[in-house]
C-alpha positions as a Python dict, from the first residue, in 0.01 Angstrom:
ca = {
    (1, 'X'): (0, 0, 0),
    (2, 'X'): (-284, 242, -94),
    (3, 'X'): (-361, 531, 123),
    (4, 'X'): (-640, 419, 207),
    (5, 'X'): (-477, 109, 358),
    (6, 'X'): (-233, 332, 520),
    (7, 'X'): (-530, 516, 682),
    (8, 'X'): (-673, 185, 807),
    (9, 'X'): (-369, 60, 956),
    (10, 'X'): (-264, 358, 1118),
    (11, 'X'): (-612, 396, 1312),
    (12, 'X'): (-634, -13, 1386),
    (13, 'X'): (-297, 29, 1523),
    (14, 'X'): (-357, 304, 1734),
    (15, 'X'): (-655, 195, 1847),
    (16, 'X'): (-432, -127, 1987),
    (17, 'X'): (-195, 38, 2143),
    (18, 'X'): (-461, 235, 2360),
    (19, 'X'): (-606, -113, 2452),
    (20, 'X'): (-277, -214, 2531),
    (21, 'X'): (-262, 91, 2789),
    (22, 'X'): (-631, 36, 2957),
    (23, 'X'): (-737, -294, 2910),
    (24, 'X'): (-698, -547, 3263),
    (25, 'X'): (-614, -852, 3027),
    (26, 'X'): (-235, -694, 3046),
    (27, 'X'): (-160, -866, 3385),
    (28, 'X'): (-185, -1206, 3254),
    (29, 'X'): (95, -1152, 2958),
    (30, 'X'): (354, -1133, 3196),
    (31, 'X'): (559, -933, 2962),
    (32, 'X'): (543, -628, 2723),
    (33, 'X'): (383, -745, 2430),
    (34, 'X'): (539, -489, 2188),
    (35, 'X'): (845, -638, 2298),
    (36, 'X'): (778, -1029, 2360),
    (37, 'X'): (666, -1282, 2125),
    (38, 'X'): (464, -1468, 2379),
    (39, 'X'): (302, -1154, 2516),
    (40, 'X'): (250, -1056, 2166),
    (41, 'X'): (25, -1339, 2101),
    (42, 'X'): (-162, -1299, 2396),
    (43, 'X'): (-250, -959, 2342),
    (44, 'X'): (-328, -1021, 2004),
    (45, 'X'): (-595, -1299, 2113),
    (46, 'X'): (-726, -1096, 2369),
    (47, 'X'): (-777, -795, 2171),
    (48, 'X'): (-943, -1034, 1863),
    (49, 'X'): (-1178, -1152, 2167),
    (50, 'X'): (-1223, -749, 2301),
    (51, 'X'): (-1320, -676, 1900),
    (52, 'X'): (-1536, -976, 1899),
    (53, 'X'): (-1736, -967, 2224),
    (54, 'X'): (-1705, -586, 2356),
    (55, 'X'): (-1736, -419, 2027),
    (56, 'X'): (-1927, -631, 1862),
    (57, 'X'): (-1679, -631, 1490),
    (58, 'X'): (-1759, -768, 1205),
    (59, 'X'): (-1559, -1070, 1089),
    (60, 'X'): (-1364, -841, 828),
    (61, 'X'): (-1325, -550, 1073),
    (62, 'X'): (-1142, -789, 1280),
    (63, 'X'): (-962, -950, 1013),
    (64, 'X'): (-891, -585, 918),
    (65, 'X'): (-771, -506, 1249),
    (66, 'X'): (-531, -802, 1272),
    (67, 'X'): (-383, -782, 923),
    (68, 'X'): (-271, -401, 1086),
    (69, 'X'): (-128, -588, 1389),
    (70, 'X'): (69, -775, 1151),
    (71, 'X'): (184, -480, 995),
    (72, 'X'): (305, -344, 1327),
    (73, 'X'): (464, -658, 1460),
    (74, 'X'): (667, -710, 1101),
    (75, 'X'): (773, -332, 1163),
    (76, 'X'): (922, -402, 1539),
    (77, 'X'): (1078, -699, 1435),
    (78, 'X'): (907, -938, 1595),
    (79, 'X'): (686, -1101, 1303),
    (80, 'X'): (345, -1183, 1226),
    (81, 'X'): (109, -1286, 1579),
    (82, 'X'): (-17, -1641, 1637),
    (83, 'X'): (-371, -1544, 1612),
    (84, 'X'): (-677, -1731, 1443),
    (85, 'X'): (-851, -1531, 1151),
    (86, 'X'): (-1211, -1598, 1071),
    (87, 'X'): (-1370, -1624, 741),
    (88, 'X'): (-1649, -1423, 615),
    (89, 'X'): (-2002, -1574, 576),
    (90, 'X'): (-2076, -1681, 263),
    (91, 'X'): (-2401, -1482, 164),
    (92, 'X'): (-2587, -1665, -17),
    (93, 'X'): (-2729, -1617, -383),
    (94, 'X'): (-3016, -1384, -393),
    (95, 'X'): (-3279, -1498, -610),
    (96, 'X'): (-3470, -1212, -853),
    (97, 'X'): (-3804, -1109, -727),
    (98, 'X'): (-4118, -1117, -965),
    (99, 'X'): (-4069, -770, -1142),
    (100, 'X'): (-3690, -831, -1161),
    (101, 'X'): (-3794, -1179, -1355),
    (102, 'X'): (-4039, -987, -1531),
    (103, 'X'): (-3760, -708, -1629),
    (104, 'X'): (-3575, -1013, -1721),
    (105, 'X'): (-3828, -1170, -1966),
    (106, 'X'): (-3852, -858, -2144),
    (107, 'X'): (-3486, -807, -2211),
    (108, 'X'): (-3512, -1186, -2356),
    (109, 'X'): (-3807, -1111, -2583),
    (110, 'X'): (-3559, -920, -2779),
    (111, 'X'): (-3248, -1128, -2792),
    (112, 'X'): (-3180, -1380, -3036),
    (113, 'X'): (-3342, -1764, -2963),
    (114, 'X'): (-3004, -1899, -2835),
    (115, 'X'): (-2984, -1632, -2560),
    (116, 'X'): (-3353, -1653, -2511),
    (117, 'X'): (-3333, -2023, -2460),
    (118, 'X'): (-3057, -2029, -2271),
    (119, 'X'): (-3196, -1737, -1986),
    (120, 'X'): (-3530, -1915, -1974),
    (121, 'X'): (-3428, -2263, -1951),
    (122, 'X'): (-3262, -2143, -1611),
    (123, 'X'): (-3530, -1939, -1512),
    (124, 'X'): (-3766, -2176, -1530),
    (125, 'X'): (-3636, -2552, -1467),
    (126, 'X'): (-3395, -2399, -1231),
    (127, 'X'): (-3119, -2566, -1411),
    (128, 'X'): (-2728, -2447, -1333),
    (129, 'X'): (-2514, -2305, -1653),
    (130, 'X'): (-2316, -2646, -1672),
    (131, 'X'): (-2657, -2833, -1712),
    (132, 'X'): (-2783, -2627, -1946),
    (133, 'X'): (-2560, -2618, -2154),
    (134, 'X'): (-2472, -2979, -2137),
    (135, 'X'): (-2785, -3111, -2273),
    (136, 'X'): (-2818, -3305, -2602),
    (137, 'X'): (-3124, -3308, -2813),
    (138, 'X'): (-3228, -3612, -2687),
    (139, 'X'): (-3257, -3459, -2353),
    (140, 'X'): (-3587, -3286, -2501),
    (141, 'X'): (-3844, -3488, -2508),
    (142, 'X'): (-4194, -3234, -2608),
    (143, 'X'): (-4496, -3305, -2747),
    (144, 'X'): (-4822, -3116, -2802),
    (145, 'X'): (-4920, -3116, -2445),
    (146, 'X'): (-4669, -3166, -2187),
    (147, 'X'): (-4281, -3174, -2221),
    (148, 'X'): (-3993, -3285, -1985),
    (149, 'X'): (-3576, -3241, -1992),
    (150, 'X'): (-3393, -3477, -1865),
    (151, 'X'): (-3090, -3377, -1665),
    (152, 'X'): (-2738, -3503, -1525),
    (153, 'X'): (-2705, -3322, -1200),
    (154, 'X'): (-2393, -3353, -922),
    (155, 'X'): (-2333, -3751, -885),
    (156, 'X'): (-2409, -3877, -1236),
    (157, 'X'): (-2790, -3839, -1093),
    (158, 'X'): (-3098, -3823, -1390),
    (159, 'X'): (-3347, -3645, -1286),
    (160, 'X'): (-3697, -3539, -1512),
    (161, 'X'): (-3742, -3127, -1545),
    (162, 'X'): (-4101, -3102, -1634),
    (163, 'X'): (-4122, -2771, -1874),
    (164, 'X'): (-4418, -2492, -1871),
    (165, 'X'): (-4606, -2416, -2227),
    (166, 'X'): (-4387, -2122, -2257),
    (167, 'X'): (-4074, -2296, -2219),
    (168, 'X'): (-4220, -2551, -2506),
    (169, 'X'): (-4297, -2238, -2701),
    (170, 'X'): (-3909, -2121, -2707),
    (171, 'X'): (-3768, -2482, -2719),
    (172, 'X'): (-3989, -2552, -3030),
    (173, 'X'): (-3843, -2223, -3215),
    (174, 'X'): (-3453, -2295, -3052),
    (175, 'X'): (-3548, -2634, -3223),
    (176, 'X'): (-3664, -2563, -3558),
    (177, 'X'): (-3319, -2312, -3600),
    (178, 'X'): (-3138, -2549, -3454),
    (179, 'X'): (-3218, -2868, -3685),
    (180, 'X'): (-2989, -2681, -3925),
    (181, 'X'): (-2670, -2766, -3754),
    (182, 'X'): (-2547, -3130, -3721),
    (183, 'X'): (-2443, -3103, -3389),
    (184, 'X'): (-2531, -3319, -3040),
    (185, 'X'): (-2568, -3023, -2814),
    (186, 'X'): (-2891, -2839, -2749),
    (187, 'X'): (-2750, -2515, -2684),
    (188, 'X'): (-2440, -2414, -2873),
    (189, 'X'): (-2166, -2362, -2750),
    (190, 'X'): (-1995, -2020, -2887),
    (191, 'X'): (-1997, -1637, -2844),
    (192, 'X'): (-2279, -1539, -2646),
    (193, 'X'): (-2502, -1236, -2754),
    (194, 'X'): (-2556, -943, -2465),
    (195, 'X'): (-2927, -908, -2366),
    (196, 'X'): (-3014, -540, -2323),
    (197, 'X'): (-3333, -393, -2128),
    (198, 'X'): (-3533, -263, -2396),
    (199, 'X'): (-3644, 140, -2293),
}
């Protein structure tokens, strides 16, 4: 275990044990809970809810804390505490604001038209990597005006992607390069090529 860890642990435990000492919940364990593996569960609960609702813990400072009552309980003996863990939120996904999109573009101006097709097709249909790079060229359909993809999403489901002039732009170019390979898919599979900020 890292030192760090050991650090942790140490403090989480000792933190217990003084709740052990002051907290009122000890008169319904009927027994010491450093010694008994009912009381030990009990106590455990109780000081998950007294993390929860007194202290106001985080989900992984909690977590934390039990994983260091585990620790404890292993080292008496007794074994790991009947006590439910929660999971962390999921955060989700945070999107790029306008100037990090416009950082973005810039870094694509320079990188070769696969790359460049590839980072703007997701930027601007909103497509995930497997769709992208699932398409076929007959999942382009462009002409001088207007232009659409069209997609397999989650379920087998088609759906229409209309595209923006700019998006026709880089298509058209991905295109014209890519007419030279006798292959189905619209974006190669292979080695992709790092896109650097430019200074």
């Amino acid at each position: 275990m890292a030192d760090r860890s050991r650090r942790e642990y140490a403090r989480n435990v000792r933190a217990y044990c003084a709740w052990l000492s002051d907290t009122p919940d000890r008169d319904g364990w009927q027994s010491d809970p450093l010694v008994d593996p009912l009381a030990r569960d009990h106590a455990a609960r109780d000081f998950r809810r007294h993390l929860q609702v007194e202290r106001r813990a985080a989900v992984s400072t909690v977590n934390l804390a039990l994983a260091s009552l585990d620790a404890l309980y292993r080292s008496l003996g007794l074994g790991r505490p009947n006590v439910r863990r929660d999971k962390p939120a999921q955060a989700a996904p945070r999107a790029l604001d306008e100037a990090g999109q416009r950082l973005l573009l810039r870094a694509a101006e320079a990188a070769p038209i696969r790359a460049r097709a590839l980072l703007m097709l997701m930027l601007f249909t909103a497509l995930r990597i497997s769709e992208a790079v699932a398409l076929d060229l007959d999942d382009v359909r462009i002409t001088t005006r207007k232009g659409v993809l069209v997609v397999m999403g989650k379920g087998e489901m088609r759906r229409e992607v209309p595209l923006n002039a700019l998006m026709r732009q880089v298509l058209d170019e991905w295109l014209e390069q890519r007419s030279l390979v006798d292959r189905r898919e619209l974006i190669r599979r292979g080695v992709a090529t790092p896109i650097r900020q430019g200074s």
